[in-house]
C-alpha positions as CSV (number, residue, x, y, z in Angstrom):
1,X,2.6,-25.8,-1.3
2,X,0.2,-28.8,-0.4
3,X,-1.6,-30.5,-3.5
4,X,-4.3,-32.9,-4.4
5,X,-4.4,-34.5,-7.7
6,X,-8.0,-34.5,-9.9
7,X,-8.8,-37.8,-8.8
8,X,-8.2,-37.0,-4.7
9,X,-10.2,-34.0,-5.2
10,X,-13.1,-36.4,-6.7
11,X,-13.5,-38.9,-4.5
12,X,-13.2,-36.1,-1.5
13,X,-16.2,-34.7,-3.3
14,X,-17.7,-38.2,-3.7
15,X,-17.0,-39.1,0.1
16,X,-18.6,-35.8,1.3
17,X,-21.9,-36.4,-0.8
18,X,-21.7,-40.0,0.7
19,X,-21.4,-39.1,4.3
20,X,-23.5,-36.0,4.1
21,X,-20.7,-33.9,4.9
22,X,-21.1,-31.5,2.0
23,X,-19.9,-28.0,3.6
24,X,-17.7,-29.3,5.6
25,X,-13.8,-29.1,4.8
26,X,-11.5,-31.7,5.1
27,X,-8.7,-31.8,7.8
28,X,-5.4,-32.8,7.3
29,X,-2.8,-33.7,10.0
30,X,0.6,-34.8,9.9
31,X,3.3,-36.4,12.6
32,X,6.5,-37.6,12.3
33,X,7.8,-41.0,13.7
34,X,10.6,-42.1,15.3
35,X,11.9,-43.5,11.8
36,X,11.5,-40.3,10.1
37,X,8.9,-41.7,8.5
38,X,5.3,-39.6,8.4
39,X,1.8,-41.0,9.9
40,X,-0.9,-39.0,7.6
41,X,-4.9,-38.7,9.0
42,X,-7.8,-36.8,7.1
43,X,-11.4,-36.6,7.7
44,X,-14.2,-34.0,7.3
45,X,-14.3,-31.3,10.5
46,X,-15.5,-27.8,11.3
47,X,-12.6,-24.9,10.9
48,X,-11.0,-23.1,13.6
49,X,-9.9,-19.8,14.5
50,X,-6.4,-21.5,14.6
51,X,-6.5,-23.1,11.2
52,X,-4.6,-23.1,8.0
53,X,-6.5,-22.9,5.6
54,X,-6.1,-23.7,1.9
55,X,-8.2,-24.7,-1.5
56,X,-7.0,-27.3,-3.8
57,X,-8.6,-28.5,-6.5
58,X,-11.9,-27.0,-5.5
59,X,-11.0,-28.5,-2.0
60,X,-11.2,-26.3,1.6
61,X,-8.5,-28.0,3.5
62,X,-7.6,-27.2,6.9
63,X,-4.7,-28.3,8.7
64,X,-3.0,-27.3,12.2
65,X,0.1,-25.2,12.0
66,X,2.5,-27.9,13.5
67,X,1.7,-30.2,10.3
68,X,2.3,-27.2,7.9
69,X,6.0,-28.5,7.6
70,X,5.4,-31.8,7.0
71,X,3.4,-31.4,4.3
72,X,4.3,-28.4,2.7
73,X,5.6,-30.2,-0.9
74,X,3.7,-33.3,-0.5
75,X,0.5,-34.1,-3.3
76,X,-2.2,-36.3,-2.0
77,X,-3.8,-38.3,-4.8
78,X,-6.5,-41.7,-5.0
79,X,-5.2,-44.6,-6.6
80,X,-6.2,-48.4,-7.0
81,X,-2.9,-50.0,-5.6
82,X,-4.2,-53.3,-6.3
83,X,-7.0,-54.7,-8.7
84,X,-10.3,-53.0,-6.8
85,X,-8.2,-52.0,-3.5
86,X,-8.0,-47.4,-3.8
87,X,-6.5,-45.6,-1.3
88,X,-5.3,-42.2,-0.5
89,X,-1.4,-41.8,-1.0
90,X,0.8,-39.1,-0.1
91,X,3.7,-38.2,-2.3
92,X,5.7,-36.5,0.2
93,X,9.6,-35.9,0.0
94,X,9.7,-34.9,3.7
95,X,8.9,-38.6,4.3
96,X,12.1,-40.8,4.8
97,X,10.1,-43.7,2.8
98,X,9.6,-41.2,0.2
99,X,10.7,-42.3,-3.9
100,X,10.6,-39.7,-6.5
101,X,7.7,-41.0,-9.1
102,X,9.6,-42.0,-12.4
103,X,8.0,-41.8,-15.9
104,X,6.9,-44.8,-17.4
């Protein structure tokens, strides 16, 4: 089953306050490359008949069936990769790049 972490589901909050999309839910698509490796894109949208739908985290998420597969273990989360530079990660083991997390 899909995830987002506490922090994800924060600045998606944050983000939708921001933008003024407050209502809206977020969209989540998924395609694999040629390398086996997987392109990820989110915004805010409307739902569809068509849609699967989910919560997480407080979170309406909608996604197309065709990327249900590709992210059906994977955990979004918001992290500062550098010093000031967040992003959204995916932590996805249906991703050839993908490398278990290890404790620290």
């Amino acid at each position: 089953m899909f995830d987002i972490t506490e922090a994800a589901a924060n600045q998606i909050k944050h983000a939708a306050q921001q933008g003024g999309t407050v209502g809206m839910v977020l969209r989540l698509a998924a395609s694999m490359k040629e390398d086996g490796s997987i392109d990820y894109l989110m915004g805010f949208d409307e739902a569809t008949d068509e849609d699967i739908r989910l919560v997480a985290k407080g979170i309406e998420i909608v996604m197309v069936p065709e990327s249900v597969p590709l992210l059906e273990d994977a955990v979004m989360d918001y992290v500062e990769l550098n010093a000031g530079n967040f992003r959204f990660i995916f932590s996805n083991p249906m991703d050839a790049n993908y490398s278990p997390p290890t404790e620290k």
